[in-house]
C-alpha positions as CSV (number, residue, x, y, z in Angstrom):
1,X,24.4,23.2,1.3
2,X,21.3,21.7,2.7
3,X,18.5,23.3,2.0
4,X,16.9,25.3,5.3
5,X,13.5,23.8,4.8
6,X,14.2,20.2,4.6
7,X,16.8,20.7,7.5
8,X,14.5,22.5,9.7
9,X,11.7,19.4,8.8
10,X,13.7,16.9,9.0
11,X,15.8,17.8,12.7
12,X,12.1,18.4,13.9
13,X,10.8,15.2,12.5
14,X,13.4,13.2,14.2
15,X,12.2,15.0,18.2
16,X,8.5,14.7,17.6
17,X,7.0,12.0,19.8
18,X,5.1,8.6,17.9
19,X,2.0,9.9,20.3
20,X,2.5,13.1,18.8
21,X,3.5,12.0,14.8
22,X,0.4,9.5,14.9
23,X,-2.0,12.7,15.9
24,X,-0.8,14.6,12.9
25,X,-1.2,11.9,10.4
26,X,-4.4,11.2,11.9
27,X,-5.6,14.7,11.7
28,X,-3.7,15.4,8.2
29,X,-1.4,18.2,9.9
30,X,1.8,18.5,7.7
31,X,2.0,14.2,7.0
32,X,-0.7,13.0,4.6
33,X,-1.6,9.3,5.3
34,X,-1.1,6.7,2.9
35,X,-2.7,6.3,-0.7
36,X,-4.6,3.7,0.5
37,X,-6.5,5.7,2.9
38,X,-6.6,8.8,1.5
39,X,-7.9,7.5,-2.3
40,X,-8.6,3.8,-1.8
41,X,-10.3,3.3,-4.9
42,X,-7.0,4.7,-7.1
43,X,-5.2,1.9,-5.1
44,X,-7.0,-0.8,-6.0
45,X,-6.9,0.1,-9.6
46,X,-2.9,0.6,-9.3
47,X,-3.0,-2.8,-8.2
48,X,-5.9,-4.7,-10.8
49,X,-4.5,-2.6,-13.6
50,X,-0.6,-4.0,-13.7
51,X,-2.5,-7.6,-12.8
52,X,-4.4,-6.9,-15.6
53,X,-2.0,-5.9,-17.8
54,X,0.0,-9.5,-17.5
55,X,-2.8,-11.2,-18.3
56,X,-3.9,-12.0,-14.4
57,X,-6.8,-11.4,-12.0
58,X,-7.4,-11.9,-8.3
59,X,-10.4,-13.4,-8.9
60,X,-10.1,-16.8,-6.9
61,X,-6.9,-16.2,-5.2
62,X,-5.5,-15.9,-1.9
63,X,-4.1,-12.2,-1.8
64,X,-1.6,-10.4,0.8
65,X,-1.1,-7.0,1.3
66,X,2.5,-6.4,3.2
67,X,2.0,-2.9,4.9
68,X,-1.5,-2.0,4.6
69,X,-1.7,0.9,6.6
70,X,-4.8,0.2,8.7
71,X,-7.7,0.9,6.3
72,X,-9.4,-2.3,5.1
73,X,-10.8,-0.1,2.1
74,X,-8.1,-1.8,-0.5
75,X,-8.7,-5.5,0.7
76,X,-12.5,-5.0,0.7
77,X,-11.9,-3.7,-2.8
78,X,-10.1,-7.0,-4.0
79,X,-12.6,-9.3,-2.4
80,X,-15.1,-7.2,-4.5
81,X,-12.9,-7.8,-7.3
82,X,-13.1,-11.8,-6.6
83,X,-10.1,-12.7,-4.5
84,X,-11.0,-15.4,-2.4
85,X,-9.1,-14.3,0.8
86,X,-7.2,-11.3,2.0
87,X,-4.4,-11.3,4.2
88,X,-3.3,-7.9,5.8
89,X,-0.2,-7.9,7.3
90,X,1.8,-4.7,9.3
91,X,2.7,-4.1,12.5
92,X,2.7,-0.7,12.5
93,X,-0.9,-0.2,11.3
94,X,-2.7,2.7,12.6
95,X,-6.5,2.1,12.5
96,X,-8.3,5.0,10.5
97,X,-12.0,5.8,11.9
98,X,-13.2,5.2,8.4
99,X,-13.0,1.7,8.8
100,X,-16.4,1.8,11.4
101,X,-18.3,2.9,7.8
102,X,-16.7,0.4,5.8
103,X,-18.6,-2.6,8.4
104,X,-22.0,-1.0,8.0
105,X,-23.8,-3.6,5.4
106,X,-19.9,-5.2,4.3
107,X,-20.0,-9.1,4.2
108,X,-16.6,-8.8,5.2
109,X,-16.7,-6.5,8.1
110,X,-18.8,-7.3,11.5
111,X,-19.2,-4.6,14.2
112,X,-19.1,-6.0,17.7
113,X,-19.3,-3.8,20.3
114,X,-18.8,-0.9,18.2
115,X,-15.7,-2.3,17.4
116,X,-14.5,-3.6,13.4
117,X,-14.1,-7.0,13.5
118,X,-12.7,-9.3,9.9
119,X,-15.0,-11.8,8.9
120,X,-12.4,-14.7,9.5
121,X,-13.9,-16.4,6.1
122,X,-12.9,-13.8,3.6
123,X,-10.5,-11.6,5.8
124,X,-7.2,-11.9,7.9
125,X,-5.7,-9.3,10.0
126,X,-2.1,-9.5,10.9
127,X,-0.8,-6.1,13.0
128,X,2.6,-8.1,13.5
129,X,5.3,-8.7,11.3
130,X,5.3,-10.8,8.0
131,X,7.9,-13.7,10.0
132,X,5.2,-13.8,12.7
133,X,2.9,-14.4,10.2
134,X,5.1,-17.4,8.3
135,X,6.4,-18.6,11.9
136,X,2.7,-19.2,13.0
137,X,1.9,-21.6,10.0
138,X,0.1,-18.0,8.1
139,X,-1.0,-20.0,4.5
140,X,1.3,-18.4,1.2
141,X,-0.5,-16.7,-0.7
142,X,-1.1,-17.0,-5.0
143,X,-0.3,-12.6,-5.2
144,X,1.4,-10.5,-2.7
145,X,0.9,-6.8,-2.9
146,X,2.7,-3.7,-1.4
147,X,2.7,-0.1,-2.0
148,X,5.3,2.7,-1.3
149,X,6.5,0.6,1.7
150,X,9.5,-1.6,0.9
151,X,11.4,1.9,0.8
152,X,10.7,2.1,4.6
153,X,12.1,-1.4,5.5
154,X,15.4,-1.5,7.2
155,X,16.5,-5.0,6.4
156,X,15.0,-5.3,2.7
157,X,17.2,-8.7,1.9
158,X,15.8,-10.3,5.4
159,X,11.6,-9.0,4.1
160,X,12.3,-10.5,0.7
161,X,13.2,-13.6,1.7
162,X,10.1,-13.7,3.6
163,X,8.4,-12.5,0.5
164,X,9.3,-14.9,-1.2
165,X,8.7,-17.5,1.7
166,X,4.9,-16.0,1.6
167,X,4.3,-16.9,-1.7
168,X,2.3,-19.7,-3.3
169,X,3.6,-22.1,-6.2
170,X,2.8,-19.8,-9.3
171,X,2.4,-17.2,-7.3
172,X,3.6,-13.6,-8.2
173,X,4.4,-10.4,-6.4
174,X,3.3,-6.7,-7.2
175,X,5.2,-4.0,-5.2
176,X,5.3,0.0,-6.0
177,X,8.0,1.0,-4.2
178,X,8.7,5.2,-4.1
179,X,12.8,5.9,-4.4
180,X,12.3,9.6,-3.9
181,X,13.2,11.8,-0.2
182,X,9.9,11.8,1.5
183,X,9.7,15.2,1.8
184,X,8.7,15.5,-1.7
185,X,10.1,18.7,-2.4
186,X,13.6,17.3,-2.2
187,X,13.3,14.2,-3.9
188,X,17.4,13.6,-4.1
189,X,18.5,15.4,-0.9
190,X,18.5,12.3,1.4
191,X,21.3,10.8,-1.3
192,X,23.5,13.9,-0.6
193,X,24.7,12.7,2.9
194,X,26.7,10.1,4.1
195,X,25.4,7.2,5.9
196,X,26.5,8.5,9.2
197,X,24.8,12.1,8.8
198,X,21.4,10.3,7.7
199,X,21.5,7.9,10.1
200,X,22.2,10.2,13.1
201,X,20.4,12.9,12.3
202,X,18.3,13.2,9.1
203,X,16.6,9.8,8.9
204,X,13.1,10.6,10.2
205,X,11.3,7.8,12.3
206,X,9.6,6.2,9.1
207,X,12.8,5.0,8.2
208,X,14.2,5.5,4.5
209,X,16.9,3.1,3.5
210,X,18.1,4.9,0.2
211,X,17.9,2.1,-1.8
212,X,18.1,2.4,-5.9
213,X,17.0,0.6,-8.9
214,X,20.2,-2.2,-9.0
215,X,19.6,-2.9,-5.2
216,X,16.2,-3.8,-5.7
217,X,16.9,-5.8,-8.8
218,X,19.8,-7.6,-7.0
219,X,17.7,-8.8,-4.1
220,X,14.5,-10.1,-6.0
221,X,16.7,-11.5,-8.4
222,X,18.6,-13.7,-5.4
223,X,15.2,-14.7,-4.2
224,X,12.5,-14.7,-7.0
225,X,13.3,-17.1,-10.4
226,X,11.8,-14.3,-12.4
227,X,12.0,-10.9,-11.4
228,X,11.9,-7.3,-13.3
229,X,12.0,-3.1,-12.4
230,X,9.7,-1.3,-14.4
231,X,10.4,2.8,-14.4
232,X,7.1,4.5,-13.6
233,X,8.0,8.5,-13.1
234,X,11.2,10.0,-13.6
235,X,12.4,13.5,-12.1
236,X,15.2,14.7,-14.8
237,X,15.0,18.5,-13.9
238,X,15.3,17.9,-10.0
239,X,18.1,15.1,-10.9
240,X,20.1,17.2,-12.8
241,X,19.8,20.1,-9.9
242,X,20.9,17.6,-7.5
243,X,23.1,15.7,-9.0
244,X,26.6,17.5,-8.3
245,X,25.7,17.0,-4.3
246,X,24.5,13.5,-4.8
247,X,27.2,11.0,-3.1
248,X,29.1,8.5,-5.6
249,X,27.3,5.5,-4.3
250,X,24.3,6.3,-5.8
251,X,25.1,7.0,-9.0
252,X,25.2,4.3,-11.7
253,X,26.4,6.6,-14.2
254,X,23.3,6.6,-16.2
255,X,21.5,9.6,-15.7
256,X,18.6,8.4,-17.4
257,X,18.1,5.4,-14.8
258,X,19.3,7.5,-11.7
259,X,16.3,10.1,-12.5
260,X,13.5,7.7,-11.8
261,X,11.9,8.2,-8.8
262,X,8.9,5.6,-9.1
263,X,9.1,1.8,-9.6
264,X,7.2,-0.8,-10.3
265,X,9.2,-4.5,-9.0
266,X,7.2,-7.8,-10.6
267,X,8.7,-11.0,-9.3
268,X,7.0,-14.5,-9.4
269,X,7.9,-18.1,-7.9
270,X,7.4,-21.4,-10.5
């Protein structure tokens, strides 16, 4: 049985307005924003720390961000860091306030007219999608960054391909990608219904395509020469509650792998 909560959230999640969803997330009613905007600083350390890790910096390189949310805090973080150029890229960016305070004294940042303006130099700004930004001659870049947002894509095969299109000689390709339900409290439910109930009425306007570990690993392994899925968190306990409701085509028959919630997908390009 679905639970009453999530039901109840999700049937009223589907009938809310953008106009009205963009207020809430703006004002923090019910949908937090992003991790990039609500603790920027954490974000740029879960991206230097794995860079780190492999031996690699962004110091000197040409950096993209696929789905950056609207706050420039994270890019103005990296140019700190030493990358030589940021790229921003998603259309569905919505503009925090916070921004206006990240211009005041930023080399990277101008206000004009009381409005935020990228310092063409250092920063690129691209609210349109990642094949607008490769159809319009948008330079690949050396490391290409995303967090919690390839879950949200509809056509993940299409936006790898582009990924992989974006991506410089040598370059690699960070991306955190979040398997569970976005209402938190569920973090299996959405793999308990066919593809007709979620599409038609529990799918909230985000999007969530349901994707698991071997789907990611099959398409960045058709596109990327190298490509691995690191396990970061794991959910047994709300697995194993789950688990009798969760539809076969989910299921890999390891419990172990099914359980993780959190990944971390490297991929790099000779």
């Amino acid at each position: 049985m679905i639970p009453l909560d999530y039901l109840v959230l999700r049937l009223a999640r589907r009938r809310l307005p953008d106009r009205i969803v963009r207020a809430m997330l703006t004002r923090r009613i019910l949908i937090r924003p992003g991790f990039e905007t609500r603790d920027p600083a954490a974000a740029i350390r879960r991206f230097l720390d794995p860079l780190a890790t492999a031996g690699a910096s962004v110091a000197g390189r040409r950096v993209l961000i696929f789905g950056y949310g609207g706050s420039y805090a994270v890019a103005l973080g990296l140019l700190r860091a030493g990358a030589r150029h940021v790229v921003l890229v998603d259309p569905y960016a919505a503009v925090p306030a916070t921004n206006r305070a990240l211009a005041v004294g930023s080399p990277y940042l101008t206000l004009v007219d009381g409005e935020v303006r990228p310092v063409p130099e250092y920063l690129t700004v691209v609210d349109a999608p990642l094949a607008s930004y490769l159809a319009a001659g948008g330079a690949p870049a050396d490391i290409v960054l995303s967090n919690s947002v390839l879950e949200h894509v509809r056509d993940v095969e299409q936006t790898v391909l582009e990924l992989a299109q974006a991506t410089a000689p040598g370059g690699e390709q960070l991306h955190f990608v979040d398997l569970r339900d976005h209402y938190f409290r569920h973090p299996f439910e959405m793999l308990c219904h066919s593809e007709l109930v979620w599409q038609r009425f529990l799918n909230p306007g985000s999007n969530l395509n349901r994707l698991r570990i071997p789907d990611y690993e099959r398409v960045f392994r058709a596109n990327f020469p190298r490509a691995t899925i690191e396990p970061l968190v794991a959910e047994p306990v709300a697995f194993c509650a789950a688990r009798a409701r969760i539809r076969p085509e989910f299921l890999t028959g390891d419990d172990e792998r099914d359980a993780v919630t959190q990944i971390l997908v490297r991929a790099s390009v000779d």
